[in-house]
C-alpha positions in Angstrom: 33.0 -17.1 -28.5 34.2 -19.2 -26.1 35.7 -22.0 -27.5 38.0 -24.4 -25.8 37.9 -22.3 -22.8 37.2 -25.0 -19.9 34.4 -23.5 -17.5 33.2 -24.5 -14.1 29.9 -23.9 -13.1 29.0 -23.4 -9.3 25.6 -24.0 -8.6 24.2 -23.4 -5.1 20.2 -23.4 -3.5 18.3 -20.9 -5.0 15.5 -20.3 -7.1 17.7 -18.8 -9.4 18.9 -21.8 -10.3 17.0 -22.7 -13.6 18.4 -20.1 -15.2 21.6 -21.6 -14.5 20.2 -24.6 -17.0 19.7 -22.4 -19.9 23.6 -20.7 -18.9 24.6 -24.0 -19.0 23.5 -24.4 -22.6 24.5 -20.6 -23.4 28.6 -21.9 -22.3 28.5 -24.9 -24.4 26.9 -23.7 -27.4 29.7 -20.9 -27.2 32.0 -23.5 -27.6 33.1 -24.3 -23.7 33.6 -27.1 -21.9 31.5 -27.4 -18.5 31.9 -29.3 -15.7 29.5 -28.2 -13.1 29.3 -28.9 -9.0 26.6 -27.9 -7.1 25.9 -27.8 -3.4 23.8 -30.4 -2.0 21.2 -27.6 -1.4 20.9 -26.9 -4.9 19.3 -30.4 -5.5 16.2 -29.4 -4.4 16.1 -26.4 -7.1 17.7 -28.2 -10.4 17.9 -31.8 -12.0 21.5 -32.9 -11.7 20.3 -35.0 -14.7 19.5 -32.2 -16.8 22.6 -30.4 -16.3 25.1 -33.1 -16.9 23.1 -33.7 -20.3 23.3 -30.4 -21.5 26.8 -29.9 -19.9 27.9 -33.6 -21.3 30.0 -34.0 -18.2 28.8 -35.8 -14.9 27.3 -33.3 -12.5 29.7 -33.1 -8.9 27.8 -32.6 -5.8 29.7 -34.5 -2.8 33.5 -34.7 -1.9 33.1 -38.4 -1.3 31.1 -40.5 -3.4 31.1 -44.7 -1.9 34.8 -45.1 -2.0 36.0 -42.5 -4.4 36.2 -39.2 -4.2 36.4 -35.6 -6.5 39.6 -34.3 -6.8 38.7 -30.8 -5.7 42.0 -29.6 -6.1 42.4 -30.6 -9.7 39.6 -29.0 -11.0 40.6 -25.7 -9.2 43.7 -26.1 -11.3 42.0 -27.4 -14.5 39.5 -24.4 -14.8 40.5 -21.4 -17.4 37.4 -19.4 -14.8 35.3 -20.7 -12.2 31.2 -18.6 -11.8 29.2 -19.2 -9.4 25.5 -18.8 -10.3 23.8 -18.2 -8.6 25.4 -17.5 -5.3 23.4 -17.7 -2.5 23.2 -15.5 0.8 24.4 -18.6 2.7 27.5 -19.4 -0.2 28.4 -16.1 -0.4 29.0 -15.6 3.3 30.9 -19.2 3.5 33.4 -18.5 0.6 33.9 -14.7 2.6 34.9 -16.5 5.7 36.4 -19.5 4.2 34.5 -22.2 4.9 34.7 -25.4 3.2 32.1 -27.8 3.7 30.6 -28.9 0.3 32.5 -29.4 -2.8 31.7 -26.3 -4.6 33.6 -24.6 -1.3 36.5 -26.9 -1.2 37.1 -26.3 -5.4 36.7 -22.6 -5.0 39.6 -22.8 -2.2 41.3 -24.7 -4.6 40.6 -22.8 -7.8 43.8 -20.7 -9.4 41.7 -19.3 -12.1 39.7 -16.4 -12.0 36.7 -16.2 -10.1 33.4 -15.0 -10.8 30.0 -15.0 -9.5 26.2 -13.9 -9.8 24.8 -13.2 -6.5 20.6 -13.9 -6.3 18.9 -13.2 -3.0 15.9 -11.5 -1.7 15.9 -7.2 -1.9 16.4 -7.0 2.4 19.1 -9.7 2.1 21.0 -8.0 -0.7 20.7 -4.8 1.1 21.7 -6.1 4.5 25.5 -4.4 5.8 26.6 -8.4 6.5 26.2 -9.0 2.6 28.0 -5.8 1.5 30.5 -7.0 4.0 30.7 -10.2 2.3 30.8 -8.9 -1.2 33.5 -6.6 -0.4 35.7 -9.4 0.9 35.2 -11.2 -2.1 36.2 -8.3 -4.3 39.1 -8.1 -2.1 40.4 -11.6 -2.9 40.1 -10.7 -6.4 36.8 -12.4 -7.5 34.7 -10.3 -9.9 30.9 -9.8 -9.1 27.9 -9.5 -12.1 25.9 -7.1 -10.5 22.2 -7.8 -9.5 18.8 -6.9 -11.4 15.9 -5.4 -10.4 12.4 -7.3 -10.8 10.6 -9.5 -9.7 11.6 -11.7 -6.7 10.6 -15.4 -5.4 9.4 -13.2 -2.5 6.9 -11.7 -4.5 8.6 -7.7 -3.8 9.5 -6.3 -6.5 12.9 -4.9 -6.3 17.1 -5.6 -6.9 18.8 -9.1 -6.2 17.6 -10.4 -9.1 20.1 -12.6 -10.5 21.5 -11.5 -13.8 20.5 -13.2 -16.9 22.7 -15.9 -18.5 22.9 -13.6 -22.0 23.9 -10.7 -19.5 26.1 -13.3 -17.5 28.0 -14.6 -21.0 28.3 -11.0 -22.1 30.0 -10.3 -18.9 32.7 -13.1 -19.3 33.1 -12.2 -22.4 34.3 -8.6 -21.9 36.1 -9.3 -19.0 37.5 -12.5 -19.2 37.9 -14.0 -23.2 38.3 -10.4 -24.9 35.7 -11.5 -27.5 33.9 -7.8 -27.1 34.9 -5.4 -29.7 35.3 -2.7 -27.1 37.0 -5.1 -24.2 40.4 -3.4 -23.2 39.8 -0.6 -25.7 40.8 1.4 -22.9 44.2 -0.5 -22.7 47.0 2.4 -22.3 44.9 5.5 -21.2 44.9 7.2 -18.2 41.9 8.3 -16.3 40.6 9.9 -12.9 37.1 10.0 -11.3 35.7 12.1 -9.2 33.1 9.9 -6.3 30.9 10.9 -3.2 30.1 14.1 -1.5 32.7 16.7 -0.1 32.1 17.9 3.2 33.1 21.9 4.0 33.4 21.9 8.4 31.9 24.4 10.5 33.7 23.4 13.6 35.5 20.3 14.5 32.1 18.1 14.5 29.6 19.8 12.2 29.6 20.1 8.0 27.5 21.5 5.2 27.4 18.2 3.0 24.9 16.0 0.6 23.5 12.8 0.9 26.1 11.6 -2.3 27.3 7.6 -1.3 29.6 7.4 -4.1 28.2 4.6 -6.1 28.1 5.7 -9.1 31.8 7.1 -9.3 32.9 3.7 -8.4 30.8 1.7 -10.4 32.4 4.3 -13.1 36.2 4.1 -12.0 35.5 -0.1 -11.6 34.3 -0.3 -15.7 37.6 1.6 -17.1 39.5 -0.9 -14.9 37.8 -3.2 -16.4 38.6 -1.9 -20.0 42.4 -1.3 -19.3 42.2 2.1 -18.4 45.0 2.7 -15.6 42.4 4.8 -13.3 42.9 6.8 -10.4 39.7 7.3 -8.0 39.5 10.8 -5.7 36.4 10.6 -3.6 35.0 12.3 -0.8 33.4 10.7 2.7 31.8 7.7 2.0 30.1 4.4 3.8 31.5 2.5 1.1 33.5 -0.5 1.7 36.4 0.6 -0.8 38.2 -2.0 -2.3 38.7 -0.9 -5.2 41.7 -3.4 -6.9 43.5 -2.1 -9.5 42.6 1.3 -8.9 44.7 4.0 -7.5 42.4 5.6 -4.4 43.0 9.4 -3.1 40.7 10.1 -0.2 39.7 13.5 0.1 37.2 15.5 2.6 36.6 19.0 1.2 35.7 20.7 -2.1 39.1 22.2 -2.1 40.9 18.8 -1.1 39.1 17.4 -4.3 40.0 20.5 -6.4 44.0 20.0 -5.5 43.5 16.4 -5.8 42.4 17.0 -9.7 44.6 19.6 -10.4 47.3 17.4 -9.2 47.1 14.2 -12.5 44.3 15.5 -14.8 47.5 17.0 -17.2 48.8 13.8 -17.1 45.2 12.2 -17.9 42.7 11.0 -21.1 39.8 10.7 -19.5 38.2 12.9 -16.5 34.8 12.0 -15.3 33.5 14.3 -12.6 31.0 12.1 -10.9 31.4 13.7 -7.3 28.6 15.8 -5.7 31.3 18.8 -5.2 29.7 21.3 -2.5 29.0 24.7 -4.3 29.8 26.7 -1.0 31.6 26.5 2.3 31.9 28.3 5.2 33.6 31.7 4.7 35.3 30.5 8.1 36.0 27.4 10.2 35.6 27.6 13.8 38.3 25.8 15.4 36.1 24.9 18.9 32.5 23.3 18.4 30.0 25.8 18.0 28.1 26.8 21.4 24.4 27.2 21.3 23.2 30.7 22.5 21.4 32.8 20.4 17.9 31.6 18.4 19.9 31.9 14.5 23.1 31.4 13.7 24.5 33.2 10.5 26.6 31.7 8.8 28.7 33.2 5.7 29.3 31.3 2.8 31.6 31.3 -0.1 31.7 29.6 -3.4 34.1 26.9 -3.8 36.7 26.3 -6.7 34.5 24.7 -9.7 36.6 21.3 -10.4 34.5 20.8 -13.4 35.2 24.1 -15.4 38.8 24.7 -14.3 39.6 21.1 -16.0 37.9 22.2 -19.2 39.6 25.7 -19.3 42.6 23.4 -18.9 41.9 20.5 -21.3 43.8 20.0 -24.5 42.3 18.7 -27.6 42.8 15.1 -27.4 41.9 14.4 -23.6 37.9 13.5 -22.8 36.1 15.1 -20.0 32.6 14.0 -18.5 30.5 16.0 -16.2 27.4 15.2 -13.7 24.3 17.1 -14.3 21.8 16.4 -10.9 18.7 18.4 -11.5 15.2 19.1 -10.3 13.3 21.3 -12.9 14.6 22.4 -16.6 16.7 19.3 -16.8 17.7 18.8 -20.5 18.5 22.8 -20.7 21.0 23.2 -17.8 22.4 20.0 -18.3 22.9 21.5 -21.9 24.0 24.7 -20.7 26.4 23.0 -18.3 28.3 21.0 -21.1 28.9 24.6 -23.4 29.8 26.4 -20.1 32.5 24.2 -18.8 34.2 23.2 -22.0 33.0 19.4 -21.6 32.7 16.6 -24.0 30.2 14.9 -22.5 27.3 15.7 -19.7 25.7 13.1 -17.8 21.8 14.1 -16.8 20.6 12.9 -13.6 16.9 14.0 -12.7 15.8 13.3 -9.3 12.0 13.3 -10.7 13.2 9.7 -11.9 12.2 7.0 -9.8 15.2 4.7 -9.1 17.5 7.6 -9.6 19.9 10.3 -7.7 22.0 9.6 -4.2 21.3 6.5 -2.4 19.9 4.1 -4.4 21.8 1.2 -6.5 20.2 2.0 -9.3 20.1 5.1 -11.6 18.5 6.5 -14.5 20.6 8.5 -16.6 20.4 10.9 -20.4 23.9 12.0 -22.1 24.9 15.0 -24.0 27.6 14.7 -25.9 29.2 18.4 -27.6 28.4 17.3 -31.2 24.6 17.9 -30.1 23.9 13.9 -29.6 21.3 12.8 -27.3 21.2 9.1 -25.3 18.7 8.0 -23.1 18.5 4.4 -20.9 16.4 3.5 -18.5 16.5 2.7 -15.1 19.6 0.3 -14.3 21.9 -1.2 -11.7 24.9 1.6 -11.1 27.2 -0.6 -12.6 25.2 -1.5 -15.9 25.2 3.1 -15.8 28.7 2.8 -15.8 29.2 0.7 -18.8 26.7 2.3 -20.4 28.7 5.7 -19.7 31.6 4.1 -21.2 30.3 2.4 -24.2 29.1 5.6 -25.6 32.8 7.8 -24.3 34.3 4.9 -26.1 32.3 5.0 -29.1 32.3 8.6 -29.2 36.1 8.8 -29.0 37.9 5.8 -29.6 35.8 3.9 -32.3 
């Protein structure tokens, strides 16, 4: 799968480390060649002596060793991809702000090939705004990031920041660096816009009707046809979302009808739509153009429906483009998600049931069953957003482009 392709390994302190031994094994068996560094931290988690027998290279842990030293630089420049795993809180934040006090820093500064890495932490640390901060930055420099499991954790909690596992990990190089997956850049050449994140219709100048959407999933969704060649262009709504979003073309919107115009705009020019975005049904009738006084006990308000994204596309869509809808539901599920797909001319309905644990707005996970117009059913369990996303696209890619 990997052969010839020369690999360094980044190791850093965590208990996550021991699955980096059997990744090791995983990379060379695949045909690489791995040198590995780890940081001095890491010692205390992993036998350098084990790793340089089952990478057959000597393991680098300091920048000086007696009077010689690790050319840092060179094996930046020597590396066809650099991973770190796992990354650590502590690593992750250095390599965000640029430090470089360990070898494992000092080569990342130095590396010129692509950068991956496979964050492990406890749930409150992965969850913690300084961490998103930090993964953001990293995204922004270009690094790619395997998404975290949920499971058990060192803590004993059971919950996400589970490091991926090395089969995942290789599967993930695979794909999106060596283009050894059958579907990898089977995407390459097609067009295609998502829909992310709430819309928010305004009352007056400081109050909206709106939904507690964050726009994960649309991301994670826009981030996987990036990843498959797909030339994508992302329109979402309000969000708390650190977007950096490389590759991707971004379109910020605020309202239902922003979002409508916004689609109507590229989707002729599209293959693949996939409405992800939690579009508001109604807005205010009108907008008051000073804030809203208190006086009486009710305020009335009149509402109107908004323009329905999802069904104008599919009155619009030719033969040969692909359109994906959302299906959020309470009660009934499979029915009106089926009755959704036939109404608005869609290919394919995704079924989100907020009586799933782990799934709807919010969380970083999501639980998800797909429609597809030929009668098809496909169901998956609970999952990181981004391993929903691939799932997504696996089955529009098999459904479509096989």
């Amino acid at each position: 799968m990997l052969q010839g392709k020369k690999i360094v390994l980044g190791i850093t302190g965590s208990i996550a480390a021991y699955k980096s031994i059997y990744l090791v094994r995983l990379l060379v068996k695949a045909g690489a060649e791995v040198k590995v560094v780890i940081t001095p931290s890491a010692k205390d988690f992993i036998s350098p002596l084990i790793i340089s027998t089952l990478s057959r290279n000597p393991v680098l842990i300091d920048l000086f060793e007696g009077e010689s030293w690790a050319n840092h630089v060179m094996l930046g420049r020597w590396a066809d991809l650099m991973i770190v795993a796992p990354l650590s809180c502590n690593t992750l934040a250095k390599m965000a702000s640029g430090h470089c006090d360990n070898l494992l820093l000092a080569v990342y500064l130095s590396a010129t090939c692509p950068v991956v890495v496979a964050p492990a932490m406890d749930e409150d640390m992965w969850h913690h705004p300084a961490t998103k901060n930090n993964l953001a930055k990293l995204e922004s420099f270009g690094n790619k990031i395997i998404p975290v499991e949920k499971g058990d954790l060192a803590s004993g909690l059971i919950g996400d920041g589970r490091m991926a596992e090395p089969e995942s990990i290789l599967s993930f190089l695979a794909d999106n660096f060596f283009l050894t997956s059958p579907i990898a850049k089977s995407l390459q050449g097609k067009k295609a816009i998502v829909t992310a994140g709430p819309t928010y219709e305004h009352l007056d100048p400081v109050r909206f009707i709106g939904n507690h959407s964050s726009g994960k999933m649309g991301v994670a969704i826009a981030k996987e046809l990036e990843r498959r060649g797909a030339e994508v262009t992302l329109i979402i709504g309000p969000t708390q979302l650190p977007l950096t979003v490389n590759g991707i073309m971004l379109v910020q919107v605020t309202s239902a009808e922003e979002m409508y115009t916004a689609c109507q705009k590229v989707f002729a020019d599209t293959d693949i739509a996939i409405m992800a975005a939690a579009v508001a049904d109604y807005a205010p009738a009108d907008k008051s153009n000073e804030k809203i006084k208190k006086k009486d006990d009710k305020l009335i308000v009149e509402l109107v429906k908004t323009k329905d994204i999802l069904k104008s596309l599919g009155e619009a869509k030719r033969s040969e483009q692909v359109l994906i809808g959302f299906a959020l539901e309470t009660n009934n599920e499979k029915s009106y998600a089926k009755d959704k797909l036939l109404r608005k001319n869609a290919d394919m309905i995704v079924l989100n049931s907020l009586n799933d644990s782990g799934a709807g707005f919010g969380h970083d996970t999501n639980k998800i069953t797909i429609f597809d117009k030929g009668g098809k059913e496909f169901n998956f369990d609970t999952k990181s957003k981004a391993a929903v996303a691939k799932d997504i696209v696996d089955t529009m890619i098999n459904l479509y482009y096989a």
